[in-house]
C-alpha positions as CSV (number, residue, x, y, z in Angstrom):
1,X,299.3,70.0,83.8
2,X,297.4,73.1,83.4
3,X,296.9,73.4,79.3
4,X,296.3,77.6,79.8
5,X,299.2,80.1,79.1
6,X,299.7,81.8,82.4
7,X,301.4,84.7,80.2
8,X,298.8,85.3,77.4
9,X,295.8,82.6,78.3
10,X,296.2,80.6,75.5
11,X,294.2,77.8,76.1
12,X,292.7,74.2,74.1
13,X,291.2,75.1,70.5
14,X,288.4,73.0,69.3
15,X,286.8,72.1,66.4
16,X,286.3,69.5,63.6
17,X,288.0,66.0,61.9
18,X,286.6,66.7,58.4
19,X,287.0,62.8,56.7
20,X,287.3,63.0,52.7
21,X,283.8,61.9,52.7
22,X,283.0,65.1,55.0
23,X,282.1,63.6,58.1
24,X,282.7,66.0,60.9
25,X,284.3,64.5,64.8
26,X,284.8,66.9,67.5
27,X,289.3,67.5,67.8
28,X,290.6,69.8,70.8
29,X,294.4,71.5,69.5
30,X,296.3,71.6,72.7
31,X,298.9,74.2,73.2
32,X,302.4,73.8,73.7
33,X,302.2,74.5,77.2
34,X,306.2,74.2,79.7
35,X,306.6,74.4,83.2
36,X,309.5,76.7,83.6
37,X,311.0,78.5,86.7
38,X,310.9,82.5,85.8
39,X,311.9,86.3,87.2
40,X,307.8,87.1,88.3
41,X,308.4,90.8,90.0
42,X,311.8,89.9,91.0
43,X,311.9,86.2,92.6
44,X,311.5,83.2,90.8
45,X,308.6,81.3,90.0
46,X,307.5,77.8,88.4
47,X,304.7,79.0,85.9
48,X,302.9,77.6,83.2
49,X,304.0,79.2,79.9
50,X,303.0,78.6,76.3
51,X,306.5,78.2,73.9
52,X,305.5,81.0,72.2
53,X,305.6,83.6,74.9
54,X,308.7,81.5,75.8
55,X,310.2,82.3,72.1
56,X,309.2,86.0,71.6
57,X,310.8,86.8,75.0
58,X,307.7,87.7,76.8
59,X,308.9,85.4,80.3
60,X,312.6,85.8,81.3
61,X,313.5,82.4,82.1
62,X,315.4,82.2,85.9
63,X,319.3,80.6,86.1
């Protein structure tokens, strides 16, 4: 599965394990990223959509 936002492009995050001893590993945050089937200009769609968008109400999940 895609791990973009089709909604608001929210895609991977990277960046650093820092160990106590402050060692540094690269780390990639994924996002919370559903397949849901939603209104997109009047018919329904499977798109790729972050939970956030799905929570505020920016998508408008089809029945």
């Amino acid at each position: 599965m895609a791990n973009i936002c089709e909604i608001c492009a929210k895609g991977e995050a990277s960046g650093f394990n820092v160990s106590h001893s402050n060692l540094k590993t690269k780390r990639t945050w994924k996002p919370n990223i559903q397949r849901v089937r939603a209104l997109v200009n009047g018919e329904v769609q499977r798109v790729n959509v972050c939970t956030r968008c799905l929570r505020s109400g920016k998508v408008q999940r089809a029945i």
